[in-house]
C-alpha positions as CSV (number, residue, x, y, z in Angstrom):
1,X,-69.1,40.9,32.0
2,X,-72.3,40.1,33.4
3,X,-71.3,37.0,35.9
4,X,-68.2,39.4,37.1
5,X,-70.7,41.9,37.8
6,X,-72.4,39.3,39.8
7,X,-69.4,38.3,42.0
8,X,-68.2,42.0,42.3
9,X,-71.7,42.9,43.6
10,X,-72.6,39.7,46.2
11,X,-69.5,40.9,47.7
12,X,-70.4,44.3,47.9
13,X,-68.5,46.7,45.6
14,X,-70.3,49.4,43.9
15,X,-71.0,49.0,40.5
16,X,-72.1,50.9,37.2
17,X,-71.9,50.3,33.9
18,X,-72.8,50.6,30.2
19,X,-73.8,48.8,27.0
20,X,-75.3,50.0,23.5
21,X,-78.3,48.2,23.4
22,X,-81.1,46.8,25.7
23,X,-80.8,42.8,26.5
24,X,-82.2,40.1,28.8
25,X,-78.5,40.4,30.4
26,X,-79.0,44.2,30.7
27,X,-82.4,43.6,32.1
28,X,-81.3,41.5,35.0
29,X,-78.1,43.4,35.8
30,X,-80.6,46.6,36.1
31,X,-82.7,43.8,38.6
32,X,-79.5,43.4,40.8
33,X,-79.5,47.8,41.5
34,X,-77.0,48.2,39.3
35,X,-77.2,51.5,37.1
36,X,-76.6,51.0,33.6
37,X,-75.9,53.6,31.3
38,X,-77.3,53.2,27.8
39,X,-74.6,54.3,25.1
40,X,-70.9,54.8,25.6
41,X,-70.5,58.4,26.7
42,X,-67.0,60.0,28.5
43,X,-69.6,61.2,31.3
44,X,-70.3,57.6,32.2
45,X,-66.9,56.8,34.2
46,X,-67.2,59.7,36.7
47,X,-66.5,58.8,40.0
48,X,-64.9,55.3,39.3
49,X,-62.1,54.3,41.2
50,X,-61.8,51.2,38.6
51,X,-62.5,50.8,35.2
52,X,-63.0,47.6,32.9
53,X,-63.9,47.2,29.4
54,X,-64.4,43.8,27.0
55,X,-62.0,43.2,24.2
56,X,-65.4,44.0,22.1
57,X,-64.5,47.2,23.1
58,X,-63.0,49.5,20.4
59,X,-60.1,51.5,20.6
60,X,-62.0,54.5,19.3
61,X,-64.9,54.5,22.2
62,X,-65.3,57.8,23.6
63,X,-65.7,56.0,26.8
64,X,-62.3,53.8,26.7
65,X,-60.6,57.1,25.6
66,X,-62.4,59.1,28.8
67,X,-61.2,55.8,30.9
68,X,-57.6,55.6,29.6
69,X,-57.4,59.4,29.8
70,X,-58.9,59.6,33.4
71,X,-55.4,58.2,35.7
72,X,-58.1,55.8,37.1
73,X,-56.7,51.7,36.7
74,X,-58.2,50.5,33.8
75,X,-58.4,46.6,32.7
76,X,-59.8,44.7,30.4
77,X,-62.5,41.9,31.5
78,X,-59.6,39.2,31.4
79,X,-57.4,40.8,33.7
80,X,-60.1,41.4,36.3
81,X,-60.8,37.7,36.0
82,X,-57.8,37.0,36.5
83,X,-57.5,39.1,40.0
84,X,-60.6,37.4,40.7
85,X,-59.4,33.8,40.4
86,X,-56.4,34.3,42.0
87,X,-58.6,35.0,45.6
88,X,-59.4,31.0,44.9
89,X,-57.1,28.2,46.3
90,X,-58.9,25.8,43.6
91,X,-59.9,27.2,40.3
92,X,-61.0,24.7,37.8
93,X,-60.6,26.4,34.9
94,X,-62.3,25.4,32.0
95,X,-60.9,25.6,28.2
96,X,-61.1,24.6,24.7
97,X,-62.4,25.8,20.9
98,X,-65.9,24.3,21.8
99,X,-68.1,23.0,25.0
100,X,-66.4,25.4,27.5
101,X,-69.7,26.8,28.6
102,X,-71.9,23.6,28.6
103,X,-68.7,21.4,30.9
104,X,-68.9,25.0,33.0
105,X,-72.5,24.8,33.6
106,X,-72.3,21.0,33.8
107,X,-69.4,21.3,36.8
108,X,-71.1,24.1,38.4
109,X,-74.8,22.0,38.4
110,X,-73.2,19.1,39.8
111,X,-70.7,21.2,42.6
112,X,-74.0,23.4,43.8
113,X,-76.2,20.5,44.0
114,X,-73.8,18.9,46.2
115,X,-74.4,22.1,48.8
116,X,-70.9,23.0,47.6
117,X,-69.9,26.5,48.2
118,X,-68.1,27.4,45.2
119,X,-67.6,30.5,43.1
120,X,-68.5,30.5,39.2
121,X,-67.9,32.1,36.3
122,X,-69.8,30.9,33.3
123,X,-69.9,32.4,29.4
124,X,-73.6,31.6,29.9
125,X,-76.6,31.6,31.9
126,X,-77.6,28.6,34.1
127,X,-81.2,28.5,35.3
128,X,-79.8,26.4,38.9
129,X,-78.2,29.8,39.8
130,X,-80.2,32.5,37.9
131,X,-77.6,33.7,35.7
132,X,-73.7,33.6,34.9
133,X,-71.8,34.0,38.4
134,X,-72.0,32.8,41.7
135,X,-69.5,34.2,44.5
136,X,-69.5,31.5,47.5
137,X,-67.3,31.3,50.3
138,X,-64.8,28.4,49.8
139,X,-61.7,28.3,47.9
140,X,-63.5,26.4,44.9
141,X,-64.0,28.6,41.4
142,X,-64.9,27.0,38.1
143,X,-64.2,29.2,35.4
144,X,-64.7,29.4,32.1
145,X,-61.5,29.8,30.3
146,X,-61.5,31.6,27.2
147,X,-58.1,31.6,24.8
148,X,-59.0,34.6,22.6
149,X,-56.2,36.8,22.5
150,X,-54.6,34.6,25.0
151,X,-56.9,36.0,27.5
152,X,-56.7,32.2,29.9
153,X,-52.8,33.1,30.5
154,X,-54.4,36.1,32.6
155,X,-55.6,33.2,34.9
156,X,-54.6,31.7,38.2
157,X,-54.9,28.1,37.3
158,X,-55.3,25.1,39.5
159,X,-57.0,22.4,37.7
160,X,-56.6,22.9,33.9
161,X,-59.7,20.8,31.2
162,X,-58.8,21.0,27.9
163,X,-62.0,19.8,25.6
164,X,-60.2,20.4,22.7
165,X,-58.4,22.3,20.7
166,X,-58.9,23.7,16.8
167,X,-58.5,26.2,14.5
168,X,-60.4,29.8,15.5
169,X,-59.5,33.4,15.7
170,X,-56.9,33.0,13.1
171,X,-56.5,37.0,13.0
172,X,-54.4,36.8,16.3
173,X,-53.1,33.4,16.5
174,X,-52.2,33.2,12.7
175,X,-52.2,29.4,12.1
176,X,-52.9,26.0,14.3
177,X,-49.4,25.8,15.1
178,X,-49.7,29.2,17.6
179,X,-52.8,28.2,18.9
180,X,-51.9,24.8,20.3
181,X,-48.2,26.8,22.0
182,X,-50.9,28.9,23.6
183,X,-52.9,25.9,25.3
184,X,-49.5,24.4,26.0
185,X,-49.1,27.8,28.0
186,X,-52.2,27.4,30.0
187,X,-51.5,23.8,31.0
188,X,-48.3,24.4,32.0
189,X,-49.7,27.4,34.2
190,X,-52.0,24.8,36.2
191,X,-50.8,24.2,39.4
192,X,-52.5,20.5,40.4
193,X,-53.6,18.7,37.2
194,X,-54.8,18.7,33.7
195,X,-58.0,16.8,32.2
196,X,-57.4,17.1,28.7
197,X,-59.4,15.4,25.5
198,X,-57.2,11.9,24.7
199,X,-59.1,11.4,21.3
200,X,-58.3,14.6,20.9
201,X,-54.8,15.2,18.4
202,X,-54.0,18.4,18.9
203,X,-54.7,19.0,22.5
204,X,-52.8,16.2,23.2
205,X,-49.4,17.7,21.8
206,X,-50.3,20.7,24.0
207,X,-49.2,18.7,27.1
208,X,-46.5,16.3,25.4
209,X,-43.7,16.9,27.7
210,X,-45.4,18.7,30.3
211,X,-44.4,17.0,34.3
212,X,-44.8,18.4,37.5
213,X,-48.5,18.1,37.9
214,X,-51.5,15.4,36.9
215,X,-52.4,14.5,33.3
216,X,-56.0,12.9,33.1
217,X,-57.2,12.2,29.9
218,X,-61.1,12.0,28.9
219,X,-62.9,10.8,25.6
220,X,-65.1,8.3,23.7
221,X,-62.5,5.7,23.5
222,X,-61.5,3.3,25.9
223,X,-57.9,4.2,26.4
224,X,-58.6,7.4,28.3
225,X,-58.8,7.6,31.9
226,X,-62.8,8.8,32.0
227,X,-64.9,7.1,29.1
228,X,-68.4,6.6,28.6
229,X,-69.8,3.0,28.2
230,X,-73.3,1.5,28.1
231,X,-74.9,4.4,26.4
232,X,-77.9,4.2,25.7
233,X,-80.5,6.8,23.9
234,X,-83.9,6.6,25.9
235,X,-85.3,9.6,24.2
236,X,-84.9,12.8,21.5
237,X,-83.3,15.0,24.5
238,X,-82.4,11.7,26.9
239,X,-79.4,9.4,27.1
240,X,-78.1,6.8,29.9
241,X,-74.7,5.5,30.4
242,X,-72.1,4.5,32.9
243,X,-69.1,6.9,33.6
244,X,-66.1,4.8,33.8
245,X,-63.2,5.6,35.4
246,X,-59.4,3.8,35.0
247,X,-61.6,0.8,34.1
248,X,-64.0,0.7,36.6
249,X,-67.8,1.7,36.5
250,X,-67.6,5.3,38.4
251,X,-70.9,5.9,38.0
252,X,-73.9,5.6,35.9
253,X,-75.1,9.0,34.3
254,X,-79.0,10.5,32.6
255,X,-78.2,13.3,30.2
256,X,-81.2,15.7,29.3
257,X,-79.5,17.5,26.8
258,X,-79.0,16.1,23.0
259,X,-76.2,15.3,21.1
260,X,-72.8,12.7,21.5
261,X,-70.7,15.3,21.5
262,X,-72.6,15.8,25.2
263,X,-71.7,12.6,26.3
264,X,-68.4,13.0,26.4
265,X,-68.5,17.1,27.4
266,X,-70.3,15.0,30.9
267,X,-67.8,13.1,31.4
268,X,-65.3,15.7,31.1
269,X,-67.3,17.5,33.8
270,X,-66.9,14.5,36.2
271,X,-63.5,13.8,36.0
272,X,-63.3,17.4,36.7
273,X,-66.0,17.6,39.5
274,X,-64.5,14.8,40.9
275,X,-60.9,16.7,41.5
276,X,-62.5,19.3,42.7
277,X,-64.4,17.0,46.1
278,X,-67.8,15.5,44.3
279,X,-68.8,12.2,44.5
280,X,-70.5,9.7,42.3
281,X,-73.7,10.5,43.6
282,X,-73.6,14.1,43.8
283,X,-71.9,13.9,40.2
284,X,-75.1,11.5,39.3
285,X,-77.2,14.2,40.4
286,X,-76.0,17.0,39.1
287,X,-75.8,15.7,35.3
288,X,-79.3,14.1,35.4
289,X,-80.8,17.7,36.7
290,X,-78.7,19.3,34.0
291,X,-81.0,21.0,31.3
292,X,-78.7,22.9,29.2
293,X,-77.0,26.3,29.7
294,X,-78.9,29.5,28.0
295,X,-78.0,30.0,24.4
296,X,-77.2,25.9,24.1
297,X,-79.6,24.3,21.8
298,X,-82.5,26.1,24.1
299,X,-86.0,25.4,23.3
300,X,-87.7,28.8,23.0
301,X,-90.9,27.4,22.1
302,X,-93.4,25.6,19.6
303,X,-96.3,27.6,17.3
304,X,-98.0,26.0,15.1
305,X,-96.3,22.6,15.4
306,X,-93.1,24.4,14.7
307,X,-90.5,24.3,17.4
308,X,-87.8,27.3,17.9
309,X,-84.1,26.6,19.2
310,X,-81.5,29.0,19.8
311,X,-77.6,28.3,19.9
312,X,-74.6,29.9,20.5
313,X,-73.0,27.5,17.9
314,X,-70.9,30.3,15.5
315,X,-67.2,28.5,14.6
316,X,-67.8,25.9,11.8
317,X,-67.3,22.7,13.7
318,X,-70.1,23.8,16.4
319,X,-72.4,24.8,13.8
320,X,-72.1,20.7,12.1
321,X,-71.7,19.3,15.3
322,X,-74.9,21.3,16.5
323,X,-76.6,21.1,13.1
324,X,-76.3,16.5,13.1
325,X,-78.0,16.8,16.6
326,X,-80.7,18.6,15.3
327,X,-81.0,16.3,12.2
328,X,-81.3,13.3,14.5
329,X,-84.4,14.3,16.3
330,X,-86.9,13.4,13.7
331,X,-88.2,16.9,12.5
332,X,-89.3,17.0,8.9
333,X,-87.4,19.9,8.2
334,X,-84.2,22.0,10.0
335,X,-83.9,25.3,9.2
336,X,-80.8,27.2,10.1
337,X,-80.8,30.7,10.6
338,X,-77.2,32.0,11.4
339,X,-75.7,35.4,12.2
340,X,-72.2,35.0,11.5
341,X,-69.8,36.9,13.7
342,X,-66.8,39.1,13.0
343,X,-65.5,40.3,9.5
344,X,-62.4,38.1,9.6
345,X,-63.8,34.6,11.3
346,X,-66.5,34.4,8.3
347,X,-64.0,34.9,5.4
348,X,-60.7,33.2,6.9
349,X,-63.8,30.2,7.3
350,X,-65.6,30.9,4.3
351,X,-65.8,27.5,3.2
352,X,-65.8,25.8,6.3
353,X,-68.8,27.4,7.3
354,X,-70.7,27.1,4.0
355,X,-70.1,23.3,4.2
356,X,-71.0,23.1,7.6
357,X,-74.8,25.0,7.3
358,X,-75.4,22.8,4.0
359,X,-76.2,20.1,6.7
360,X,-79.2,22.1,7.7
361,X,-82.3,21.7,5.1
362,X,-82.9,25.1,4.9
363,X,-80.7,28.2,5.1
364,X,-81.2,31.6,6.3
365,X,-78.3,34.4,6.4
366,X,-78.6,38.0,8.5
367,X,-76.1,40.6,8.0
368,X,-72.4,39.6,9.8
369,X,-72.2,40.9,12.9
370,X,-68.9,42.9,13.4
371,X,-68.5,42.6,16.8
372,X,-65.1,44.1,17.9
373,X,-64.3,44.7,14.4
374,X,-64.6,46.8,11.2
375,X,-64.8,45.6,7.6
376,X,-61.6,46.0,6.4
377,X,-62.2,43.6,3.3
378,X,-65.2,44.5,2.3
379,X,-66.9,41.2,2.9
380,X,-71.1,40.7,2.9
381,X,-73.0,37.9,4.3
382,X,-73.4,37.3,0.2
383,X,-70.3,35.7,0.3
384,X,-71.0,32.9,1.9
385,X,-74.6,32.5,0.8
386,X,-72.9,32.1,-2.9
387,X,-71.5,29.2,-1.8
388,X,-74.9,27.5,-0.4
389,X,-76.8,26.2,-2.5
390,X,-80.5,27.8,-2.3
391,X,-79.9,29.7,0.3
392,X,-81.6,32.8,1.5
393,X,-79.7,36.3,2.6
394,X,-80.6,39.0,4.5
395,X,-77.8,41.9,4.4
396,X,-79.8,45.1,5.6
397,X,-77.5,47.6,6.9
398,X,-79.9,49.1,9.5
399,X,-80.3,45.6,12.3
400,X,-83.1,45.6,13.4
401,X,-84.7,45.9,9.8
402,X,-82.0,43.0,8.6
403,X,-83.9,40.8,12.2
404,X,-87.3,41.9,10.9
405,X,-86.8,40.9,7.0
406,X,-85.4,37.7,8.7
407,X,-88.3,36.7,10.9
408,X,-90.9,37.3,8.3
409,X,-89.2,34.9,6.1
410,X,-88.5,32.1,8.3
411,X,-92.1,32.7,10.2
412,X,-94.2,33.1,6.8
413,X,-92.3,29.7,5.1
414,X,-91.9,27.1,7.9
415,X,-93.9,24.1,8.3
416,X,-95.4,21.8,10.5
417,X,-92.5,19.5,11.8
418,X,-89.9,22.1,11.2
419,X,-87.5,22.7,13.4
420,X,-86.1,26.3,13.2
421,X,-82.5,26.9,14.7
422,X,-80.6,30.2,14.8
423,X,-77.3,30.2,15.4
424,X,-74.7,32.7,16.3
425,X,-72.6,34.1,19.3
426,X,-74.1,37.7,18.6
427,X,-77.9,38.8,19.1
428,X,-79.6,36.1,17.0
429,X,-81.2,34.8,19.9
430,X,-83.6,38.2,19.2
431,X,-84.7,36.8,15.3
432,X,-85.7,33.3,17.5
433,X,-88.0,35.1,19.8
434,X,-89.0,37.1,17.1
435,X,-89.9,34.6,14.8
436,X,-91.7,32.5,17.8
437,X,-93.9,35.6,18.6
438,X,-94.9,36.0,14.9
439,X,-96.1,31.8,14.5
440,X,-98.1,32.8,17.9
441,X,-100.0,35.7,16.0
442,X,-100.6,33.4,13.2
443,X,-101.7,30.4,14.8
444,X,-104.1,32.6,17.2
């Protein structure tokens, strides 16, 4: 909601809003003049001539009933999107099970350094614009381009990227099968091209058979129209290679930001910056100024020789793909601390995430984090902690108790040379902070 709120407001609508907690994201929305109720009342929509909810939204808040009961429009965040892209002549929307927000970021870094005047929409912050959303004044958007509850068929699509495609919110889409129909959807929706993941199975049979418009594949492998070559690791957070392109050095490219599966998320990002009017240099640029979205294996801080990362890593094959970056950088210890998210994600994945966090050295559970759900099943964070070895649980009812318990642990038991990671799409990012302030009191 918050890089919406953004556009809406550069280009002068009058906003409110509300949430159920206080946040940096509340914080800085507040900073913009916006008035932000705290709570979901019926009182809170007076006076609206629109109203829009997330899909986090449930179907019981007194608010959504007020808003649905009011005659005033009422959408959900998707469909305002949507509106939203279709007032751009070239959205590059970006999709896929994992990387959507780091290739957003890395697009938007690249088209802004350029003295591009696009618009953004990104699933997380990016320091270069000082949050989520940017309105500019050309026809360009990049858009982040989400497929839960096929909510990217809402959008006006011109350039489609696919980073890839796998198995995730199996309570709507059912099986694999659905999942990859609903990608097909969303290519065949694009109006100019698709850049779509060639190593990539499954998002490849999304576009078998699709014509009428532009398929560009990207990957690791040298069959793909964008490819990395060259590459070469100059430091824990720091990697060179050459960007090719249909066989030919494109350009050569610094990453700041750890991790292989980075290397090909830039290169995804160029092809697409490139369609959309950079050039080499300005795509050269914009990757080597590029320090990571928020929430993306961010560096919070170090105490006592220990250092504190947050990400936003929460299906299984982020969390291992996340987790073997962190293992490569030469800390003595990695420490996971993860939140999972949603009753039905963490037992349709049960065992797919318990195999995933056993990379880490040590691991820490909170309570699950319901999100736009309730616990039909009955399922605990217990669950899963049965099924890691050694692990450590925290299932508190009351949250900020379950955080508190949480940061104690991790703050009272790490060591010098440990690298502590939480992990989670929900408000973990609070035990990180948490657990940083507390190894500042004790190393005073």
């Amino acid at each position: 909601m918050y890089p919406l709120a953004q556009i809406l407001h550069s280009l002068g609508y009058f906003l409110t809003g509300s949430d159920n907690n206080e946040t940096e994201t509340l914080k800085a929305v507040r900073d913009m003049g916006i008035e932000v109720f705290l709570g979901q009342k019926a009182e809170n929509i007076t006076g609206a001539d629109l109203i829009v909810h997330t899909a986090a939204i449930l179907p019981d808040n007194p608010e959504l009933i007020a808003a649905k009961a009011s005659g005033v429009p009422v959408l959900e965040r998707s469909e305002l999107l949507g509106i939203i892209t279709e007032l751009h002549k070239n959205t590059v929307c970006v999709s896929g099970t994992h990387g959507k927000t780091t290739v957003t970021s890395m697009i938007t870094q690249i088209l802004v350094m350029q003295d591009m005047d696009i618009s953004a929409v990104i699933g997380g912050k990016l320091p270069l614009i000082h949050g989520s959303g940017i309105a500019g004044k050309s026809g360009t958007m990049v858009c982040e381009a989400c497929e839960f509850q096929d909510h990217f068929l809402n959008l006006s699509v011109g350039t489609a990227v696919v980073l890839n495609v796998d198995e995730d919110h199996l309570d709507y889409f059912k099986n694999l099968d659905n999942i990859i129909k609903s990608f097909r959807k969303f290519c065949e929706n694009a109006a100019n091209a698709v850049i779509i993941n060639g190593d990539d199975n499954n998002s490849m049979k999304a576009v078998e058979g699709i014509s009428g418009k532009q398929i560009i594949t990207f990957g690791r492998s040298e069959s793909n129209d964008w490819y990395p070559a060259n590459i070469c690791k100059t430091g824990a957070m720091r990697t060179e290679f050459t960007i090719m392109h249909d066989g030919k050095a494109f350009c050569d490219a610094v990453l700041n930001i750890p991790g292989e599966h980075n290397i090909v998320n830039a290169v995804a990002a160029a092809a697409a910056a490139y369609g959309a009017g950079a050039s080499p240099e300005g795509i050269e640029k914009g990757l080597e100024t590029f320090h990571g979205a928020g929430r993306r294996f961010e560096k919070y801080g170090e105490a006592g020789g220990i250092t504190v990362v947050d990400d936003y890593a929460h299906h299984p094959a982020e969390i291992a793909v996340t987790l073997k970056t962190a293992k490569s950088l030469g800390f003595d210890r990695v420490w996971a601390v993860h939140q999972p998210f949603t009753f039905s994600r963490t037992e349709l994945l049960l065992d797919d995430f318990a195999k995933a966090l056993s990379t880490a050295d040590i691991v820490v559970l909170t309570a699950i984090m319901g999100g736009r759900e309730k616990n039909i099943s009955g399922i605990h964070t217990k669950a899963l902690a049965d099924k890691i070895p050694g692990s450590i649980y925290f299932d508190e009812e009351e949250h900020d108790a379950n955080f508190e318990l949480t940061a104690r642990y991790v703050s009272e038991n790490a060591k010098a040379g440990d690298l502590v990671i939480t992990l989670g799409c929900g408000d973990v990012n609070k035990v990180s902070r948490r657990i940083l302030k507390l190894l500042e009191e004790k190393n005073k």
